[in-house]
Backbone as CSV, one residue per row, in Angstrom:
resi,resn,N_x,N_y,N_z,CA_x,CA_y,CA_z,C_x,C_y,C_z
1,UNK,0.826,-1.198,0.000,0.000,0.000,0.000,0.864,1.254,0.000
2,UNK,1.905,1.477,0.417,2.728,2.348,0.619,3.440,2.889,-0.481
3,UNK,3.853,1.536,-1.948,3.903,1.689,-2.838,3.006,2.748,-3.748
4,UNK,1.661,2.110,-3.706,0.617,2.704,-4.591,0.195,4.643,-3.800
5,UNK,0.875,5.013,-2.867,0.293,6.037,-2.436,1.629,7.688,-2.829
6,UNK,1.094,8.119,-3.785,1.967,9.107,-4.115,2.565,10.087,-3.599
7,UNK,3.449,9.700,-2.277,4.053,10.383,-1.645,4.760,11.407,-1.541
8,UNK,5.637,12.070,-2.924,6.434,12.277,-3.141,5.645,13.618,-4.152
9,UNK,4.644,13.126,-4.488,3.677,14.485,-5.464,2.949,14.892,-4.282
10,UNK,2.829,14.189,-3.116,1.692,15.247,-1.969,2.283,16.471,-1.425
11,UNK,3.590,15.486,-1.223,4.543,16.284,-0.722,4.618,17.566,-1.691
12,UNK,5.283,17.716,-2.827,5.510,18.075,-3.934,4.752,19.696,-3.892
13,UNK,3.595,18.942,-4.103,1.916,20.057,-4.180,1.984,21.252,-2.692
14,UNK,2.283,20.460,-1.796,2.108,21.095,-0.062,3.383,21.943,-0.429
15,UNK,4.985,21.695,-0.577,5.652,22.585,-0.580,5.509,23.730,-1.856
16,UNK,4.516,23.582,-2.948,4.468,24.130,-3.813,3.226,25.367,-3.247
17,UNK,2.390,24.895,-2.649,1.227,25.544,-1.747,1.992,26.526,-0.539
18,UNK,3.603,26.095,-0.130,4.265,27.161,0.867,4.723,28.068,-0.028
19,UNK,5.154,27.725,-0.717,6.059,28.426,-1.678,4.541,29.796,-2.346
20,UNK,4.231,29.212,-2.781,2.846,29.941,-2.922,2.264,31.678,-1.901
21,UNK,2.545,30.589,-0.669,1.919,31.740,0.288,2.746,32.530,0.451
22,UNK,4.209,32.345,0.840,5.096,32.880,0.771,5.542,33.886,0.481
23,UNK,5.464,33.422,-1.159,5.278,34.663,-2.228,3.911,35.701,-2.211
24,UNK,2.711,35.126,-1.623,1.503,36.310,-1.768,1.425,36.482,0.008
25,UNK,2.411,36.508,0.625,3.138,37.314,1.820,3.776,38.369,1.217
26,UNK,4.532,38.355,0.747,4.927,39.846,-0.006,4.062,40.814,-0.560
27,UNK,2.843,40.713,-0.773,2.518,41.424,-1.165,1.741,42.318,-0.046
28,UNK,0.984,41.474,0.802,0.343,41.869,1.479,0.955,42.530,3.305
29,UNK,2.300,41.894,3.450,3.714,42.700,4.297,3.932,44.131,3.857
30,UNK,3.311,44.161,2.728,4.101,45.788,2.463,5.853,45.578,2.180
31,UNK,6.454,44.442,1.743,8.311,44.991,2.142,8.631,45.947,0.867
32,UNK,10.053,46.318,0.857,10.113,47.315,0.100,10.668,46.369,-1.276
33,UNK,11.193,47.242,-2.450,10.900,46.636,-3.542,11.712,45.148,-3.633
34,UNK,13.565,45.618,-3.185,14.304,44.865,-3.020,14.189,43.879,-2.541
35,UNK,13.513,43.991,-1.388,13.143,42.551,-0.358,12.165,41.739,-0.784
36,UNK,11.159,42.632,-1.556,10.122,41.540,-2.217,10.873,41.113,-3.798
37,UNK,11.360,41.878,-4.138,11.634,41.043,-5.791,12.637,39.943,-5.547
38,UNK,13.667,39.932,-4.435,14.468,39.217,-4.074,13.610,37.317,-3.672
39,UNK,12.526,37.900,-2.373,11.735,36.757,-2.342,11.044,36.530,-3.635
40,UNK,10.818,36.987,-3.825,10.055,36.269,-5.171,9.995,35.791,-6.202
41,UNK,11.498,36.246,-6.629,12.576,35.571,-7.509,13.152,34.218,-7.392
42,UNK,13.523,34.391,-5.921,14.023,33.041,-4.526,12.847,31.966,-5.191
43,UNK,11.607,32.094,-4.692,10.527,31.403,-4.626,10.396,30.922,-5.823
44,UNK,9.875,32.001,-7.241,9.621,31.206,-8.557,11.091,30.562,-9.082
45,UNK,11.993,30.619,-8.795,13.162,29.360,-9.043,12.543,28.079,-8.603
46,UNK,12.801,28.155,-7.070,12.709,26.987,-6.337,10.926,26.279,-6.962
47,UNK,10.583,26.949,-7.129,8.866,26.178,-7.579,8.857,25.631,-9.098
48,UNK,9.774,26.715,-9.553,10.249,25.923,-11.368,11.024,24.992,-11.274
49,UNK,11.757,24.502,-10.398,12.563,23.213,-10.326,11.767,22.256,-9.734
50,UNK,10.850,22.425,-8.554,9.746,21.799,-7.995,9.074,21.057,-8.827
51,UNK,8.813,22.291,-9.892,7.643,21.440,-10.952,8.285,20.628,-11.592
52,UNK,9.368,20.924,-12.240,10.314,20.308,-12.983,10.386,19.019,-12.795
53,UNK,11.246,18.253,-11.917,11.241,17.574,-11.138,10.380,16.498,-10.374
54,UNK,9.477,16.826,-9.869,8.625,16.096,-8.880,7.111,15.654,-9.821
55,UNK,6.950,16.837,-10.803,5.332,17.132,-11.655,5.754,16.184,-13.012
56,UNK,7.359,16.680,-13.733,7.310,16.469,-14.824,8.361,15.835,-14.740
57,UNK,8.432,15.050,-13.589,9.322,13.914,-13.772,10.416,13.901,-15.105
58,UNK,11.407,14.481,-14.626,12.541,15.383,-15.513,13.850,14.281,-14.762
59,UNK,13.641,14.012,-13.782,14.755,13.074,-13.335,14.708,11.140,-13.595
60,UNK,13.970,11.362,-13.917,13.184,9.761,-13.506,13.515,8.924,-14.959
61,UNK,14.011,9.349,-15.947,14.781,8.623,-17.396,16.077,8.541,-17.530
62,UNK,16.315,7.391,-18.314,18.101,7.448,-18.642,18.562,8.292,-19.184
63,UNK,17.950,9.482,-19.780,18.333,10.659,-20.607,18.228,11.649,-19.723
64,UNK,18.260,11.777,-18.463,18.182,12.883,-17.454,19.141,14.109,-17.651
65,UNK,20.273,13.944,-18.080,21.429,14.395,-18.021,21.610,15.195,-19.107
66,UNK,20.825,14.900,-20.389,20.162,15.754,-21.680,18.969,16.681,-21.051
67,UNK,17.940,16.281,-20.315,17.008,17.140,-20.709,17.536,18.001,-19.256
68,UNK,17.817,17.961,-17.935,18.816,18.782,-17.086,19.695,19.897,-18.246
69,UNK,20.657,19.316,-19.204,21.263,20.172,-20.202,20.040,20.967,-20.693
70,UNK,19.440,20.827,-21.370,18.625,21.540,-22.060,17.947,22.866,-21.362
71,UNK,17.624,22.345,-20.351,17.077,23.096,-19.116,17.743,24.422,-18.768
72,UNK,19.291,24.014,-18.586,20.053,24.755,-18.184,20.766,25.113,-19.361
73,UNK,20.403,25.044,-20.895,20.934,25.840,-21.971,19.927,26.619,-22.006
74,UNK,18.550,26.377,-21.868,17.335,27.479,-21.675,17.711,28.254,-20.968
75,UNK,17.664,28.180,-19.721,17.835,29.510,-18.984,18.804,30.240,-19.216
76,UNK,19.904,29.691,-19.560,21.072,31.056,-20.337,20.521,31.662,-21.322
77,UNK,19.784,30.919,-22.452,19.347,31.780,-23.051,18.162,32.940,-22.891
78,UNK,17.677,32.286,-22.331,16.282,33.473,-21.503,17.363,34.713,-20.702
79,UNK,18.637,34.314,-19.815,19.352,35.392,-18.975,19.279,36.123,-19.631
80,UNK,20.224,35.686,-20.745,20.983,36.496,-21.803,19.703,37.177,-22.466
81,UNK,18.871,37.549,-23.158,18.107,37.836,-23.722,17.217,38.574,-22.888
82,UNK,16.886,38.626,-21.538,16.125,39.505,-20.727,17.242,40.631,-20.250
83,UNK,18.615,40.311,-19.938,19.493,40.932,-19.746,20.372,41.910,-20.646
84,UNK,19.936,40.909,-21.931,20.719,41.801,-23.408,19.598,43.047,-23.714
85,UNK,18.378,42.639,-23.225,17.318,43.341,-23.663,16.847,45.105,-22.615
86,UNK,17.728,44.883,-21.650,17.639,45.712,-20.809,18.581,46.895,-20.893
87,UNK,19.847,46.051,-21.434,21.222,46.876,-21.546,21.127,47.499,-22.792
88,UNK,19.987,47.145,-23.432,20.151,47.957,-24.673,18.498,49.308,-24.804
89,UNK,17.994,49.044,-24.272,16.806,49.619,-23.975,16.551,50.543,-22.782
90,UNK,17.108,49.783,-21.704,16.827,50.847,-20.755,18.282,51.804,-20.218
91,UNK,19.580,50.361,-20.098,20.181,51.134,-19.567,21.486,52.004,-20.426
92,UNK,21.059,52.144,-21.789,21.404,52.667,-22.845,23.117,52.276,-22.704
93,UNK,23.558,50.891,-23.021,24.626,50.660,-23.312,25.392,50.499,-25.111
């Protein structure tokens, strides 16, 4: 029985539900900008790997080590591109 009971997605969901409040604690604390964009940045990482992981079972194949790569060639490219996009637009480089 212990087998058949999805332990590991209850879990999963509940820390995804802290992570949650967490983040709509900031809003309603009042903190100032730094302290909230900081948490909340903190938070949607940790909940995009959460999902990643635990939802979309991203670890659980012999090809883990490709789609982990991929993952982490995405997000450079998203850095780079939210970051290239700033330095050229806002902070007139």
């Amino acid at each position: 029985m212990n087998q058949l009971f999805p332990m590991k997605q209850v879990l999963g969901f509940v820390f995804s539900l802290l992570l949650t409040t967490v983040a709509l604690a900031v809003y309603f604390l009042d903190m100032s900008f730094a302290a909230g964009m900081t948490i909340l940045l903190v938070t949607a990482f940790i909940q995009a790997g959460l999902q990643l992981v635990v939802f979309m079972h991203a670890g659980e194949t012999k090809d883990k080590g490709a789609i982990y790569t991929n993952v982490f060639y995405g997000l450079i490219i998203a850095l780079v591109t939210v970051f290239g996009t700033l330095l050229a637009m806002i902070w007139d480089m």
